[in-house]
C-alpha positions in Angstrom: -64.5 19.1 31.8 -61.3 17.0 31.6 -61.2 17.8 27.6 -61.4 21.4 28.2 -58.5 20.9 31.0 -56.3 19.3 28.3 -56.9 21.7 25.5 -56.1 24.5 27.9 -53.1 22.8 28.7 -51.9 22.5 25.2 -53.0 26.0 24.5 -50.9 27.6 27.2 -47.6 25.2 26.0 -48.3 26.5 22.4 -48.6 30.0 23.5 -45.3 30.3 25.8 -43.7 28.4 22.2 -45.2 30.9 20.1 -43.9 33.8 22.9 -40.3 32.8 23.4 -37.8 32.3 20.7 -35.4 30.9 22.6 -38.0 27.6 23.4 -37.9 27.6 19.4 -34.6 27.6 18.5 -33.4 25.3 21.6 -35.8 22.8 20.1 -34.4 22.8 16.6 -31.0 23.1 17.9 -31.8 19.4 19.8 -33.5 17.6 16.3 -30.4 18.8 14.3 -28.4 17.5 17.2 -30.3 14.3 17.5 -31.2 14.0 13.6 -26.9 14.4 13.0 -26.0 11.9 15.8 -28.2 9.4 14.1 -27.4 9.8 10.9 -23.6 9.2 11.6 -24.1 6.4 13.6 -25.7 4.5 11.1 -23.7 5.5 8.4 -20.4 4.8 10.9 -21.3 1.3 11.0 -22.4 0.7 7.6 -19.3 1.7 6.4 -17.3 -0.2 8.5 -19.5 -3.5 7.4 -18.3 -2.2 3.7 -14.7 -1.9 4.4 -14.2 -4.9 6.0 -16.1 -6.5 3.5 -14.2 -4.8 0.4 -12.1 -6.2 -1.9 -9.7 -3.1 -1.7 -8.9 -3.6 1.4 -5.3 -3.9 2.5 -4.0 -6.5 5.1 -2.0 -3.6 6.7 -5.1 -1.3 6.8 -7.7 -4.5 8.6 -7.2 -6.1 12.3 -7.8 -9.5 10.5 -5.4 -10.8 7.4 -7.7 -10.7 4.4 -8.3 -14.2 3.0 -5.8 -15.1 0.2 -7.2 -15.1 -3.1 -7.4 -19.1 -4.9 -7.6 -18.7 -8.5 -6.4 -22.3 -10.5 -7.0 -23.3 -14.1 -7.6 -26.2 -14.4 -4.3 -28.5 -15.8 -1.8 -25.5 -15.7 -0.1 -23.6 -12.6 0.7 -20.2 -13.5 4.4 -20.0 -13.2 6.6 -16.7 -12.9 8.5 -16.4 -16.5 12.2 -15.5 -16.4 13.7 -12.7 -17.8 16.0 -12.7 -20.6 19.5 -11.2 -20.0 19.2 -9.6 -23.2 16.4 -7.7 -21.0 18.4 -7.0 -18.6 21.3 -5.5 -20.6 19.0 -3.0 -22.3 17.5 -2.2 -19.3 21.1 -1.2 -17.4 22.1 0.6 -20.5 18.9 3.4 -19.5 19.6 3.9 -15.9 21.3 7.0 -15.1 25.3 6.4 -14.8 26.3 5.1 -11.6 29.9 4.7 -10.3 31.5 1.5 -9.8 34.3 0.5 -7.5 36.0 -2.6 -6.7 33.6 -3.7 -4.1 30.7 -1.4 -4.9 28.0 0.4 -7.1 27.4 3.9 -6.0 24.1 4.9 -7.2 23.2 8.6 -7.6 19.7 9.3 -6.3 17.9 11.2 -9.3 14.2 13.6 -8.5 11.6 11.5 -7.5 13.5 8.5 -6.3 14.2 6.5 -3.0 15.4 3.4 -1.5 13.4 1.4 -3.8 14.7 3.0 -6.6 18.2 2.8 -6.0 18.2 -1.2 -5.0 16.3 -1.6 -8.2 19.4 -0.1 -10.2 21.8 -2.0 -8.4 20.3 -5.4 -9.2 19.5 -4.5 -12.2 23.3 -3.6 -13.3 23.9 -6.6 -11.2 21.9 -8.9 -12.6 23.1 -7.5 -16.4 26.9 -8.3 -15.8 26.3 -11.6 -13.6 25.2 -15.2 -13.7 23.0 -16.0 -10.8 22.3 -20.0 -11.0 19.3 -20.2 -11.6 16.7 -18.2 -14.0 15.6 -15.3 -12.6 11.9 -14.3 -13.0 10.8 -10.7 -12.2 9.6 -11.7 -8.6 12.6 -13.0 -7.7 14.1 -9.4 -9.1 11.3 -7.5 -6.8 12.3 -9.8 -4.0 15.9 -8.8 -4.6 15.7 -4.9 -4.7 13.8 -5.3 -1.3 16.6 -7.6 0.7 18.8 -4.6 -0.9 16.6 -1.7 0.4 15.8 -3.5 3.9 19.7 -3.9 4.1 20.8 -0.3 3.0 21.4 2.5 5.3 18.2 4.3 6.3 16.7 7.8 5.8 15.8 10.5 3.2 17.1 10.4 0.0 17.5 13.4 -1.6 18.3 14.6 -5.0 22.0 13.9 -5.9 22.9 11.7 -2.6 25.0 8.9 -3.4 23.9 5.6 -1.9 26.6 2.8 -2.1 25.5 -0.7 -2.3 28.0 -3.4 -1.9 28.6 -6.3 -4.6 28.2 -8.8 -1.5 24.9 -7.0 -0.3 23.5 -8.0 -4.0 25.0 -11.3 -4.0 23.3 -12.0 -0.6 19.8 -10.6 -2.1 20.3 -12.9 -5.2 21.2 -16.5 -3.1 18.3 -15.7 -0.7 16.2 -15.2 -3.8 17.0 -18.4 -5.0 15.7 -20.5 -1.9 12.3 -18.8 -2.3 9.7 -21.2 -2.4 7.1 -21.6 -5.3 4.3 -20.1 -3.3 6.5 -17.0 -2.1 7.1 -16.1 -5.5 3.2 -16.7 -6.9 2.5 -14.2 -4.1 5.2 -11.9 -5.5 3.9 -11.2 -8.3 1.5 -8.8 -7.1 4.7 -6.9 -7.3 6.1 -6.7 -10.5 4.2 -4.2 -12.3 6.6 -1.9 -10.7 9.2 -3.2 -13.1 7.4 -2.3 -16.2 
């Protein structure tokens, strides 16, 4: 008696199913609806794990600063070379043509340039026409064209603005250059493929 109780019971739930549409499709509309919110959940925190745990990672990207990166050879530390002015001079004589006053380069922003850009030719010339002190290795060049950008007027730059950078504003970049440490420029040198 209680099994026919039962199987009447599932018969009358399969035949209001098999009667009303609407039972059908609210069902399936639910299992998508849980299926999805399972699926993204799982995959939300897997991918998390992943990018935290990535190597691609950027410090500016992550809460936490990404560890640094030890790599020593045994009996040598990898010092930054410096560049020859010979180097330097060839490289001022392919920059577009900049004016120059008495106190000042005035750099004409060319399609596809910015701040960066125009720093960079300032030191350059800069660097081309002057002694420094000391021997100056591409990251101390990338740390100069920074100090320069940091220091110059913000905004857009747009094609044909002139940007005027100051002798003394290079000669500030270039001394502050010089008191970097060894380990600040080791960690510049992530940098320098820009100058290639």
């Amino acid at each position: 008696m209680e099994y026919e109780q039962q199987q009447n019971q599932d018969d009358n739930f399969m035949n209001r199913v098999k009667e009303s549409p609407r039972t059908v499709s609210a069902i399936i509309i639910v299992v998508i609806v849980a299926a999805a919110i399972y699926a993204f959940s799982g995959n939300n925190q897997q991918n998390n794990e992943v990018a935290l745990n990535s190597p691609e990672a950027t410090p500016e990207a992550s809460a936490t600063p990404a560890p640094e990166k030890k790599e020593e050879v045994k009996g040598a530390t990898a010092t930054p070379a410096p560049v020859d002015k010979a180097v330097l001079s060839e490289n001022a004589k392919k920059l577009p043509e900049a004016r120059t006053t008495d106190s000042a380069y005035i750099e004409v922003a060319q399609k596809g340039d910015g701040l960066t850009h125009v720093a960079r030719r300032a030191a350059t010339r800069y660097l081309a026409d002057h002694e420094t002190g000391y021997s100056v290795t591409n990251e101390h060049r990338i740390y100069i064209e920074d100090y320069i950008r940091k220091h110059m007027e913000k905004g857009s730059v747009s094609v044909g603005a002139e940007k005027t950078i100051s002798f003394d504003l290079v000669k500030q970049a270039i001394e502050s250059a010089g008191k970097l440490t060894p380990k600040q420029l080791k960690n510049l040198t992530q940098y320098t493929g820009a100058l290639r």
